[in-house]
matplotlib code that plots the C-alpha trace (Angstrom):
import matplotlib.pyplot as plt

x = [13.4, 10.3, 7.4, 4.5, 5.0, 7.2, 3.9, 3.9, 0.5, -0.1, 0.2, -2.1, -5.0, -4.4, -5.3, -7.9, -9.7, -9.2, -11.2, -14.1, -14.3, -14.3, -16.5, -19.2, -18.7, -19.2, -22.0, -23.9, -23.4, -24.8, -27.9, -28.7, -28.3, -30.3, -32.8, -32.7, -30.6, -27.1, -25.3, -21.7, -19.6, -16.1, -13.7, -11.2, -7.9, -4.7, -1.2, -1.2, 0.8, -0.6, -0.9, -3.1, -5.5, -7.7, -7.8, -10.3, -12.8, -12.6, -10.2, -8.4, -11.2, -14.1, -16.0, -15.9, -16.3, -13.4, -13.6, -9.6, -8.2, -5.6, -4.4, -2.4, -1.1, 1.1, 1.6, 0.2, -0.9, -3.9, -7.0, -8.6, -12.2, -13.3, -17.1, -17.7, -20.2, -23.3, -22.3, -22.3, -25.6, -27.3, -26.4, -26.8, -30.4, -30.7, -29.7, -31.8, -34.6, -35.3, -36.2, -32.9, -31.8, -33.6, -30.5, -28.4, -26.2, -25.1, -27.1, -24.8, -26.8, -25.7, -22.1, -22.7, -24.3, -21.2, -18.4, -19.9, -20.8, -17.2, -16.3, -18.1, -16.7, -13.5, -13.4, -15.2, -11.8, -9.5, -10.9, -10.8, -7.2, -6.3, -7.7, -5.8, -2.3, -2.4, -2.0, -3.1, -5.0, -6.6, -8.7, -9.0, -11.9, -12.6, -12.5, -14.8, -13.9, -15.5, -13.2, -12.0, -10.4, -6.5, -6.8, -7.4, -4.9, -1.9, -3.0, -2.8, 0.9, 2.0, 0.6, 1.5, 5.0, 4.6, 7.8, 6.5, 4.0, 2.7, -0.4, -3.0, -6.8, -9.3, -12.8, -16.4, -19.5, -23.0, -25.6, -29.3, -32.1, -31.2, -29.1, -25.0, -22.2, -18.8, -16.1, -12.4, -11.0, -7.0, -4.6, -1.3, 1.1, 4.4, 7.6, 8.1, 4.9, 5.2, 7.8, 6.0, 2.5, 4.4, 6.5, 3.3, 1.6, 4.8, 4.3, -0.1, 1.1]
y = [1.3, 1.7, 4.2, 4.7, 8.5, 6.8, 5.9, 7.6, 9.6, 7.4, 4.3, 6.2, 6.7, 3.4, 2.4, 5.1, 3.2, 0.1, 2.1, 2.4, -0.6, -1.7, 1.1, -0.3, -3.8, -2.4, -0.9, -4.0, -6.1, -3.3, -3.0, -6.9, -6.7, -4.0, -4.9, -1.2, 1.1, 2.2, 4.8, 5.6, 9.0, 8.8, 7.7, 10.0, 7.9, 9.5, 8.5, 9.7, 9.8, 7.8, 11.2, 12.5, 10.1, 11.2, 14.7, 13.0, 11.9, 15.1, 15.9, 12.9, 12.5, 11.8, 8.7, 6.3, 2.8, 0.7, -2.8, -4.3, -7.4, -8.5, -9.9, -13.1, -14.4, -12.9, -9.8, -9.6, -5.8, -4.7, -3.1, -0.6, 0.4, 3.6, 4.7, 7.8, 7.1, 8.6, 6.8, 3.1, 3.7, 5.1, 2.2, 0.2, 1.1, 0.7, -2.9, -4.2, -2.4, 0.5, 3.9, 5.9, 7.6, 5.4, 3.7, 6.5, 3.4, -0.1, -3.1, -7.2, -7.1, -4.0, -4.7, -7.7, -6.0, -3.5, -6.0, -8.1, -5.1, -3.9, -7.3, -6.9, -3.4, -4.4, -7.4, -5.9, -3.4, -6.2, -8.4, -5.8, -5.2, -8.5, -8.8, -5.9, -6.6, -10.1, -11.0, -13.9, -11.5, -13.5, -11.3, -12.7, -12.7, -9.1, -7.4, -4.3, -1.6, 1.4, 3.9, 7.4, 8.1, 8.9, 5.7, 3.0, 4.6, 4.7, 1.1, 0.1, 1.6, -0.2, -3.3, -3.6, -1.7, 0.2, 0.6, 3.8, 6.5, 6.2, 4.1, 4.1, 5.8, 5.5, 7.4, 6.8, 7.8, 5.9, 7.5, 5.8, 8.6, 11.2, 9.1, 9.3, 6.5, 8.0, 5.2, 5.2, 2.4, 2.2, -0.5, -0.4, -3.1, -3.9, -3.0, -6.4, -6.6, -2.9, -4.1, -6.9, -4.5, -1.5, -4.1, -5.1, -1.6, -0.8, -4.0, -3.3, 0.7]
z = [-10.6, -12.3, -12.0, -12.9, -13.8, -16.5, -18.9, -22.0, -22.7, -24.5, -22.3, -19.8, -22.4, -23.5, -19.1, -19.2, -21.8, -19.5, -16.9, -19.5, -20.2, -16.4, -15.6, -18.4, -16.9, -13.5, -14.4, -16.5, -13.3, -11.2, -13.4, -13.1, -9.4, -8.6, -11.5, -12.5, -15.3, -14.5, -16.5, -15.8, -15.9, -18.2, -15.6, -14.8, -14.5, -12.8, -11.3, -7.8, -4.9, -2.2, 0.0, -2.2, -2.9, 0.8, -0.4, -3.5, -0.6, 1.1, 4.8, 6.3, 8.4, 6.0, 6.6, 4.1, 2.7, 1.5, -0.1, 0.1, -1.9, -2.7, -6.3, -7.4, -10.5, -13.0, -10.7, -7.3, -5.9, -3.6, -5.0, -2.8, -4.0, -1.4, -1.5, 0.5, 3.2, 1.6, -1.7, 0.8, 2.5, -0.4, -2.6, 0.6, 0.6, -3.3, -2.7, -0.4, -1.6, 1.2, 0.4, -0.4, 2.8, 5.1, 6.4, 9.2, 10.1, 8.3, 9.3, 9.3, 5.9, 4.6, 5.2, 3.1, 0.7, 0.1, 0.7, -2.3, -4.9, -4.3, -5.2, -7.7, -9.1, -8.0, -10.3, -13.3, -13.2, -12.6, -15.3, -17.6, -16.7, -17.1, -20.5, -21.7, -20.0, -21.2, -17.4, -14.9, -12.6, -9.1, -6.9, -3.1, -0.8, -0.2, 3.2, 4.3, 6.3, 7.5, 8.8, 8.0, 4.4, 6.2, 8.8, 5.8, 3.5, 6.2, 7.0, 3.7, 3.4, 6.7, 5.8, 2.6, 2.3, -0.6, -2.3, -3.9, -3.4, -6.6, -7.8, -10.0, -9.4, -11.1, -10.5, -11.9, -10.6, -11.4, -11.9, -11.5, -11.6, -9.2, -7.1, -7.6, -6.6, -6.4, -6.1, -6.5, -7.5, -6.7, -7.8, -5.4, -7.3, -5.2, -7.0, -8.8, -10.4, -11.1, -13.5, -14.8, -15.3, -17.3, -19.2, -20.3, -21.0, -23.2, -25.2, -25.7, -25.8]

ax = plt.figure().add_subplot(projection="3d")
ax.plot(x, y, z, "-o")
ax.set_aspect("equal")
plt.show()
């Protein structure tokens, strides 16, 4: 069965450059729709166990953002982009133009606001992905939920049946003056298109 602790280091540098890129993409497309600069942080990219991946955020119980979507094509999987909750309101304020740290709870707008910049981020990652696998990748209409960091992550493994606790994270920050974003962006293939994704990592590796 395949894995994806069974990448070479060299297939895992190859996907951390695939998170630059992303990340850079991210970023441009942040900059035009805030109408201000937008630097980025390396992305750190890892293979983690699903259990793990709250401890990033902070306890079980920290309050974050996620932006869920699912992806068709050539593999399907579900992308997960989290955003701590200072990291939502603060860019929730950024975007519709209100002083940073104005916002103590998200407005109809602001929810709108997220959902579409994580499909945004989201699909800067997944393009870029899709370039470099050689792979028909289809994101779906995204879905926003704010919950705490353990309740969308077990809901994610009960909806989706993961076949293992494995996937892949990627985290960037971006940075705009003094303000930082801190997202994690996690790709959650299910075990055929796990297949079909490191057959293809092997082949570009």
């Amino acid at each position: 069965m395949a894995d994806l602790k069974s990448l070479h280091e060299s297939q895992l540098d190859a996907l951390a450059e695939v998170g630059n890129i992303g990340a850079a993409h991210a970023a441009t497309a942040l900059s035009q729709l805030l109408r201000r600069k937008i630097m980025i942080s390396v992305p750190d990219v890892r293979v983690l166990p699903l259990s793990q991946v709250s401890s990033l955020v902070g306890p079980p119980e920290t309050l974050v953002a996620g932006v869920t979507m699912h992806v068709l094509g050539d593999a399907t999987a579900r992308i997960l982009l989290l955003l701590p909750r200072a990291s939502a309101i603060n860019l929730s304020d950024m975007l519709l133009n209100q002083a940073v740290g104005s916002t103590k709870v998200l407005s109809e707008m602001g929810h709108s606001a997220i959902k579409e910049t994580g499909n945004i981020l989201a699909s800067a990652y997944l393009n870029a992905l899709s370039e470099f696998l050689g792979l028909l990748l289809i994101p779906s209409v995204p879905n926003l939920v704010f919950d705490i960091a353990g309740a969308i992550l077990d809901t994610v493994s009960q909806d989706y049946g993961l076949p293992t606790d494995d996937l892949l994270c990627i985290t960037t920050q971006f940075l705009e003056d003094t303000q930082v974003i801190k997202g994690y962006f996690l790709l959650i293939p299910d075990q055929a298109s796990l297949e079909v994704i490191l057959g293809s990592v092997k082949t570009t590796g």
